[in-house]
C-alpha positions as CSV (number, residue, x, y, z in Angstrom):
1,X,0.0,0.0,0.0
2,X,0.8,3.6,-0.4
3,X,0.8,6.9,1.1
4,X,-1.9,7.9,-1.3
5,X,-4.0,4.9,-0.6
6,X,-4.9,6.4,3.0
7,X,-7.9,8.0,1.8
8,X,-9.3,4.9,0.1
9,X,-8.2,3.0,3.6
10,X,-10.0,5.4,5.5
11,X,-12.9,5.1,3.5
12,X,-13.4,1.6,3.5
13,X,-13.0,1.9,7.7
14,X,-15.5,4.2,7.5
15,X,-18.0,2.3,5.3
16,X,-17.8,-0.7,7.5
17,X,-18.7,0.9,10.6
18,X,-21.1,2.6,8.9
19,X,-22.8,0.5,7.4
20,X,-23.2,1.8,3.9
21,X,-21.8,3.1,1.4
22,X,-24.5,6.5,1.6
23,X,-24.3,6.8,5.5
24,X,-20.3,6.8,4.9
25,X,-20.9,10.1,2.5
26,X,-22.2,11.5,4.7
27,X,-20.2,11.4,7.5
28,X,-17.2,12.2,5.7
29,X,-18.9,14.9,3.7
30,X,-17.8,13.4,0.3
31,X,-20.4,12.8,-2.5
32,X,-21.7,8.7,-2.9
33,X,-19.5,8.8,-6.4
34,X,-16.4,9.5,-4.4
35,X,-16.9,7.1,-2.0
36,X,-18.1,4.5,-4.6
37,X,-14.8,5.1,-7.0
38,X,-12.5,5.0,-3.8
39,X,-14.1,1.8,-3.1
40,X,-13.8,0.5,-6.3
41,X,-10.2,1.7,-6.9
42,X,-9.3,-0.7,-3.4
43,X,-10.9,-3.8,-5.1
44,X,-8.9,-3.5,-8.4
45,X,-6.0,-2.8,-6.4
46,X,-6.4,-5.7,-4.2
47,X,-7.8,-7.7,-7.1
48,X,-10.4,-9.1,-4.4
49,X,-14.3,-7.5,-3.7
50,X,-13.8,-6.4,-0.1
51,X,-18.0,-5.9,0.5
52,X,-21.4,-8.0,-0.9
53,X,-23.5,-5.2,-1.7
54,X,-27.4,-5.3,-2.0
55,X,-29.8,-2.2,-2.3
56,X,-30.5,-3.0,1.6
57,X,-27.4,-4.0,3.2
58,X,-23.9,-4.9,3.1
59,X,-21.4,-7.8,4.5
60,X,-18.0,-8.4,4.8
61,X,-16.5,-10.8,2.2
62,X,-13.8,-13.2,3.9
63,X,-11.0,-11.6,2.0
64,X,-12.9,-8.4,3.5
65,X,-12.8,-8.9,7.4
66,X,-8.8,-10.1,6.9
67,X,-8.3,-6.5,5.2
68,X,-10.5,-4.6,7.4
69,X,-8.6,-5.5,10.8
70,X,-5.5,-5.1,9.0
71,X,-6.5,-1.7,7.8
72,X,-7.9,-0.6,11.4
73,X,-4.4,-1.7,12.6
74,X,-2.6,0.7,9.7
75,X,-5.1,4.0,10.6
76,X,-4.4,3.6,14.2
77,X,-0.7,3.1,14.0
78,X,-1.1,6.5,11.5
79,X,-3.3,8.1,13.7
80,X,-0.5,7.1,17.0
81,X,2.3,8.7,14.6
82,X,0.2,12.2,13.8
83,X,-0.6,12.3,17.5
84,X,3.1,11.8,19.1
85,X,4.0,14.8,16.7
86,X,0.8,16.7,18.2
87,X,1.9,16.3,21.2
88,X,5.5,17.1,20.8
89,X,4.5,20.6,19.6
90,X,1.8,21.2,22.4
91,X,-1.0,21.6,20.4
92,X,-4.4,20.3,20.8
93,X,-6.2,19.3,17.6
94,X,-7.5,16.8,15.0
95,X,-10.8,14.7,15.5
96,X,-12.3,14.0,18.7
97,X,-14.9,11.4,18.6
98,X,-17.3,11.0,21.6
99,X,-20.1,9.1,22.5
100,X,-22.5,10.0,25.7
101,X,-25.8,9.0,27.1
102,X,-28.6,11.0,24.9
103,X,-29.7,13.5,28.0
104,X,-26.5,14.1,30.0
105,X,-24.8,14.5,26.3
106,X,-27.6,17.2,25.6
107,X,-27.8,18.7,28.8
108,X,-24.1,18.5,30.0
109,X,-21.8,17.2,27.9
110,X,-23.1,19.7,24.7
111,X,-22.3,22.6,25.9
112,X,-18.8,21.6,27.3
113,X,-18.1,20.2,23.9
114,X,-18.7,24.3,22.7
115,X,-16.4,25.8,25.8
116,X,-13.6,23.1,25.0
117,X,-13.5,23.9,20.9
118,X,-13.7,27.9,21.7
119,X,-10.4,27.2,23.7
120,X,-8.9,24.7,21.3
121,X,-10.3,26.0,17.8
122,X,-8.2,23.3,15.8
123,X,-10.2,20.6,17.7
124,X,-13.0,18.7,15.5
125,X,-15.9,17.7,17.9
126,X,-17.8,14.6,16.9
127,X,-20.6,14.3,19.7
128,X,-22.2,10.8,19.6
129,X,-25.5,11.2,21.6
130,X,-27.4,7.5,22.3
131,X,-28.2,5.3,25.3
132,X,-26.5,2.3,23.7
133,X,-23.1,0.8,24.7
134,X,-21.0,1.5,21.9
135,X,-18.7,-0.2,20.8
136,X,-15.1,2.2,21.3
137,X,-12.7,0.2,18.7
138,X,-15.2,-0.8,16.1
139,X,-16.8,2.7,15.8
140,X,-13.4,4.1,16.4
141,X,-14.5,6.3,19.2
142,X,-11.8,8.1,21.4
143,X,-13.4,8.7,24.2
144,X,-17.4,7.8,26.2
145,X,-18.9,9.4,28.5
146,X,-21.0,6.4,30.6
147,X,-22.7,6.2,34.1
148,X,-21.9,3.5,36.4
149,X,-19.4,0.4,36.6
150,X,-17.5,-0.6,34.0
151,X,-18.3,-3.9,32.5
152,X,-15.1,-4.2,29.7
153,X,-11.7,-4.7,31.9
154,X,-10.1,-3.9,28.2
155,X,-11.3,-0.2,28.8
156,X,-9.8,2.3,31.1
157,X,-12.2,4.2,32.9
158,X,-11.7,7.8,34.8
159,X,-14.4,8.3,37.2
160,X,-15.3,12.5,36.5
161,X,-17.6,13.2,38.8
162,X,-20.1,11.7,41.2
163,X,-24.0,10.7,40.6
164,X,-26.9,9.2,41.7
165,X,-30.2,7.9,40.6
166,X,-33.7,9.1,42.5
167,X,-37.3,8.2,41.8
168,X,-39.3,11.1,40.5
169,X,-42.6,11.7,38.9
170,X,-44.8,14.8,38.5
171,X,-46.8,16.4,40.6
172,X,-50.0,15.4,38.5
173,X,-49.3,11.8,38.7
174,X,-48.4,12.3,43.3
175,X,-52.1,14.0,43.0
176,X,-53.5,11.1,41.2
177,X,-52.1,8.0,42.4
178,X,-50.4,9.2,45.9
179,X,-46.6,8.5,46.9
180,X,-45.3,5.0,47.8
181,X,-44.2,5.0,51.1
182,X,-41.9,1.9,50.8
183,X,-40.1,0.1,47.9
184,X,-42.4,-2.7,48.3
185,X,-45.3,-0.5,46.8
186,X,-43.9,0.7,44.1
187,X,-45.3,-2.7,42.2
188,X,-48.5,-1.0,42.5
189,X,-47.5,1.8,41.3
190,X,-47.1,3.1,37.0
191,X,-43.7,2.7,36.5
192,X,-41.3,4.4,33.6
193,X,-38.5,1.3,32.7
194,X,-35.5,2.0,30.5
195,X,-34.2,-0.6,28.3
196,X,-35.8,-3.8,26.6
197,X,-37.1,-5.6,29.5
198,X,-40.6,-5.4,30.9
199,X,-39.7,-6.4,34.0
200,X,-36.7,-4.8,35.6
201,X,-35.4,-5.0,39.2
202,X,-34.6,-1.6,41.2
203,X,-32.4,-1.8,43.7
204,X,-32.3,0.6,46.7
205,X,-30.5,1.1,50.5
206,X,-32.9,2.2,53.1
207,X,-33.1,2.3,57.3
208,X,-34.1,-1.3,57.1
209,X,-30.9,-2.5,54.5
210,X,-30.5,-3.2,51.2
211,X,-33.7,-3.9,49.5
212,X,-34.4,-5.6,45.8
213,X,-37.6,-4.8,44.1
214,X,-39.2,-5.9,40.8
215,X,-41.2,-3.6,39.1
216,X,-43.3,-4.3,35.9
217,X,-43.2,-1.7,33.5
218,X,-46.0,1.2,32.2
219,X,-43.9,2.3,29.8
220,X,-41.0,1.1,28.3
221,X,-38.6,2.9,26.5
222,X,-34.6,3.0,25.4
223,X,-33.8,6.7,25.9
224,X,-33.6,8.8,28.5
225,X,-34.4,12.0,27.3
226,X,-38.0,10.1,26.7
227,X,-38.1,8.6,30.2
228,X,-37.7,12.2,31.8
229,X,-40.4,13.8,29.5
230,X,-42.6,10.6,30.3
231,X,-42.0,11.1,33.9
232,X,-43.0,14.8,33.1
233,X,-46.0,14.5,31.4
234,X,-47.5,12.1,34.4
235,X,-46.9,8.6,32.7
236,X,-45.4,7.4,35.9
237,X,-42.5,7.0,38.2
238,X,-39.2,7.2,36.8
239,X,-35.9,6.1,38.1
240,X,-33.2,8.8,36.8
241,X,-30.3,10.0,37.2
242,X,-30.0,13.6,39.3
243,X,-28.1,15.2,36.3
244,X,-30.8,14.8,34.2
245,X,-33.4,16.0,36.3
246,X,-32.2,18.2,39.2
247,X,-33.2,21.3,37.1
248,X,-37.2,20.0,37.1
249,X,-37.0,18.7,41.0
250,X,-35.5,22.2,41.8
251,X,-38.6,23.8,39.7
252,X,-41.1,22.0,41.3
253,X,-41.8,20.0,38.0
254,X,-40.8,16.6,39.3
255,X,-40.9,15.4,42.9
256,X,-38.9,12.9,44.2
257,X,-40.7,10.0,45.4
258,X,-38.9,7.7,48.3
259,X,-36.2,10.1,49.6
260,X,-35.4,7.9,52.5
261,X,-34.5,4.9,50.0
262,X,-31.1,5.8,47.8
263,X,-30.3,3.8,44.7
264,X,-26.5,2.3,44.2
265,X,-24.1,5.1,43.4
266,X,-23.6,5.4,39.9
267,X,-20.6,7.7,39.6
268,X,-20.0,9.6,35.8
269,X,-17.1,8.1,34.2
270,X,-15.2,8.8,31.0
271,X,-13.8,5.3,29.2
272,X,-11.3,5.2,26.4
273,X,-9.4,2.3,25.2
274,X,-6.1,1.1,27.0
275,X,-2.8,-0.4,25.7
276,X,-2.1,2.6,23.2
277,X,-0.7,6.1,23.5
278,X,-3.7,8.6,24.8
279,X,-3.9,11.2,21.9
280,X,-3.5,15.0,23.7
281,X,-7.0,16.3,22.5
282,X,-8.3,13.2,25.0
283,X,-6.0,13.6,28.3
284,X,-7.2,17.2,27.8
285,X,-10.8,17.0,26.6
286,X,-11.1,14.2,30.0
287,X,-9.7,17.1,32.4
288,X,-11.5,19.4,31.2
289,X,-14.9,17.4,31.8
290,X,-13.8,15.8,35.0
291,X,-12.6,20.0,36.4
292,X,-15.8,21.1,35.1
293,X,-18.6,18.5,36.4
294,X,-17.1,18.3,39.3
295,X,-17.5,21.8,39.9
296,X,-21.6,21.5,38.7
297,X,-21.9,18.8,41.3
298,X,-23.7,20.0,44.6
299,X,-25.7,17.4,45.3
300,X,-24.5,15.5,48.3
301,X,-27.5,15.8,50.6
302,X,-30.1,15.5,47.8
């Protein structure tokens, strides 16, 4: 391979992950004829079809995977090269890709994204907002923001700041259907669920121990941002974290329901993958998170 091939490489990593050939225009801005001949160009070169491609999807040939790990292997070693001269000179810049939970990345993490780029102007900000686990090295994300333990011991995690998780609901839905007075009610109760389950089990710490509850759910849902609005509207009680909703507890929107029973800690942490050289534009994107949450938290006797 050659210098000039880097473009096609990249390319092709970035149609896999994507998906498609369309969704990989788009991200990198390019037109799907670029993208198409760069593809192309890679085949003849190779003499080998890297991708089946139907109108609906796309796989991996054999020959395919092989090159694709290969190629991952090439950008990163690229990408380690470009950042060790980065960081020789000092400067902060190139393409920061991060991934955060859909309302703390709109509520918390956006707008430190916009302080951190108008002190480091030659930063690129990719902000990846969902509730799913993402996967770092196959999406080829540098850094996520996550709450809770860490499940992958090949990921190093930073803790930034602390958290926790309360019951809320609104006002409407207390005037309606009255407050639970213990865990053990809240089976009785409407419940909001995140995830896939129907069924999920809330665990909480109260006068009388640790206590396990399952509750059955209203409404189910996979975001968060939906849960809080759900919870806002009267749909139910909600189990969320106090970032997300301290603004509409403190406005009288939501009230918290069980005070007496805390939830597990489920501290913020930022997660980025080990066993390789930490670009600069990460170290310094984490510290600046970690100063600046910390700083926001004041909830300690919520």
């Amino acid at each position: 391979m050659l210098i000039d091939d880097l473009p096609a490489l990249e390319t092709f990593s970035i149609v896999v992950a994507a998906g498609s050939l369309s969704a990989a225009a788009r991200e990198q801005d390019l037109s799907l004829s670029v993208i198409s001949k760069r593809l192309a160009h890679l085949e003849a070169r190779l003499g080998v079809r890297l991708l089946h491609r139907t109108t609906r999807r796309q796989t991996l040939t054999d020959e395919g995977a092989l090159f694709h790990a290969q190629v991952l292997r090439i950008l990163a070693e690229v990408d380690l090269a470009e950042t060790l001269m980065q960081d020789r000179r000092g400067t902060v810049s190139g393409l920061l890709r991060v991934t955060a939970p859909g309302e703390i990345g709109r509520l918390r993490i956006a707008p430190l994204v916009a302080e951190f780029r108008r002190r480091h102007p030659q930063v690129c900000v990719q902000l990846i907002l969902t509730d799913t686990v993402v996967d770092l090295l196959a999406h080829e994300i540098d850094v996520a923001v996550r709450i809770g333990s860490l499940a992958d011991s090949s990921m190093i995690a930073r803790e930034l700041a602390p958290n926790r998780r309360v019951l809320c609901a609104s006002p409407a839905y207390v005037a309606e259907c009255g407050l639970p007075v213990h865990p053990g009610e809240l089976h009785a109760h409407r419940c909001i669920v995140m995830g896939e389950q129907l069924q999920a089990e809330w665990r909480f710490d109260g006068l009388d121990g640790p206590i396990a509850v399952e509750v059955a759910a209203a409404v189910l849902t996979n975001d968060g941002g939906a849960a809080r609005m759900l919870a806002l509207d009267g749909a139910g009680i909600a189990l969320k974290s106090i970032w997300d909703v301290a603004s509409d507890l403190e406005a009288g929107r939501l009230v918290r329901v069980l005070p007496a029973y805390a939830a597990p800690a489920a501290p913020l942490h930022a997660v980025y993958p080990g066993g390789r050289h930490l670009a600069l534009r990460v170290r310094t994107f984490v510290d600046f998170m970690r100063e600046h949450l910390q700083a926001a938290w004041r909830w300690d006797e919520s």
